[in-house]
N, C-alpha and C positions, 0 to 999 in steps of 0.2 A: 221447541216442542218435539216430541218423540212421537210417532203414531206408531203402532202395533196393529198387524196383520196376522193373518195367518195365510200361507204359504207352501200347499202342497202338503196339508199336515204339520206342519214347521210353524210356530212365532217366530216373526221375525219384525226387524222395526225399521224407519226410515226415519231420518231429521229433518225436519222441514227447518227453512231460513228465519233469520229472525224476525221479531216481531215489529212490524214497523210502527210507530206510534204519529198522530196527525193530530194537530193544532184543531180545537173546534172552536170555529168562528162564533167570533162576540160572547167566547168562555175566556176571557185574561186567563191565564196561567193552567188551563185545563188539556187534557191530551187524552186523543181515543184509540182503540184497533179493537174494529171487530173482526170475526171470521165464522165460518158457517163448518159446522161438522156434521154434514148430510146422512154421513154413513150410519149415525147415531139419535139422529134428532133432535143435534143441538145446537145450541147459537153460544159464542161466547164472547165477553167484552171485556177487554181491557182497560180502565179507567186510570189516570193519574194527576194528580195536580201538585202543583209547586207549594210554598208553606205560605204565601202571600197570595193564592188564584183568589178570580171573583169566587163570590158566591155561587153555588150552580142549583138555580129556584128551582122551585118546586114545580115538578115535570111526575106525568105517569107513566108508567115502562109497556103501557098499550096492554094488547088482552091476553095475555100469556103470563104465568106465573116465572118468575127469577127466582135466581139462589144465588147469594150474594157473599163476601169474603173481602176480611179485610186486610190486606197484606203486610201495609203499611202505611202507617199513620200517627197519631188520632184525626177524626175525624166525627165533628157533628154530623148527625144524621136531623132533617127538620121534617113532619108530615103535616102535610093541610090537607085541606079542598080543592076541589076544579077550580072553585073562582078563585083561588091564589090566599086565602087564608090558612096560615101556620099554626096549627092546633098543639103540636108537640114537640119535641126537642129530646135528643140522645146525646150522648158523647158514646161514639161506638171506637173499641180498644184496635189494637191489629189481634190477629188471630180469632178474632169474632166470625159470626156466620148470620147470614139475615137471609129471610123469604122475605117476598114481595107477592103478594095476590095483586089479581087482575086486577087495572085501574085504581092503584091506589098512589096518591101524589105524593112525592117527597125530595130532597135535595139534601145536596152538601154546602156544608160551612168549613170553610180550611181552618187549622189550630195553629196555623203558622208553620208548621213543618211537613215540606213531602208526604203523600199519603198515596197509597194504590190498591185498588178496587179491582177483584176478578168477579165476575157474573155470568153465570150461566142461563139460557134462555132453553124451561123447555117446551119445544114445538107441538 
């Protein structure tokens, strides 16, 4: 990642180190990194899973809107209910873009191949 500054009247930019990615427990084949971009008011998330992960159920991303991006994949997209019923079903492409309103439930299904997910969180 590159941030940009400004600097005395100057842009300028720094590199921050890579991105470290972490195994989420009782997700098979699933990996996270979040990090927080204070100066801007934003949260971001890096999602990825292998082409065989679990399922990853139906969850709500809490009371904040997302903006979501699909980097690489395919990758079903599933939405339900709080009580864990699945009302719909996507195949979301790579290069797609998705919102997520407050409290609204959904999850992935892997296609069998690597897929990864950027999401922006805004505050």
């Amino acid at each position: 990642m590159i941030k940009i500054t400004n600097k005395d009247g100057a842009a300028v930019y720094e590199e921050a180190t890579d991105v470290m990615m972490e195994a989420i427990e009782d997700l098979a084949g699933w990996k996270l990194s979040a990090a927080p971009f204070e100066e801007v008011g934003i949260d971001r998330i890096l999602l990825s899973c292998e082409g065989d992960a679990a399922v990853n159920p139906l969850h709500s991303g809490g009371d904040v809107h997302w903006l979501g991006y699909l980097e690489e994949g395919p990758l079903e997209l599933i939405l339900g209910d709080a009580e864990g019923n699945q009302t719909s079903s996507r195949i979301i492409q790579p290069g797609e873009y998705m919102t997520f309103a407050p409290d609204t439930y959904h999850g992935w299904v892997p296609q069998g191949v690597p897929a990864k997910l950027i999401f922006l969180k805004i505050n």
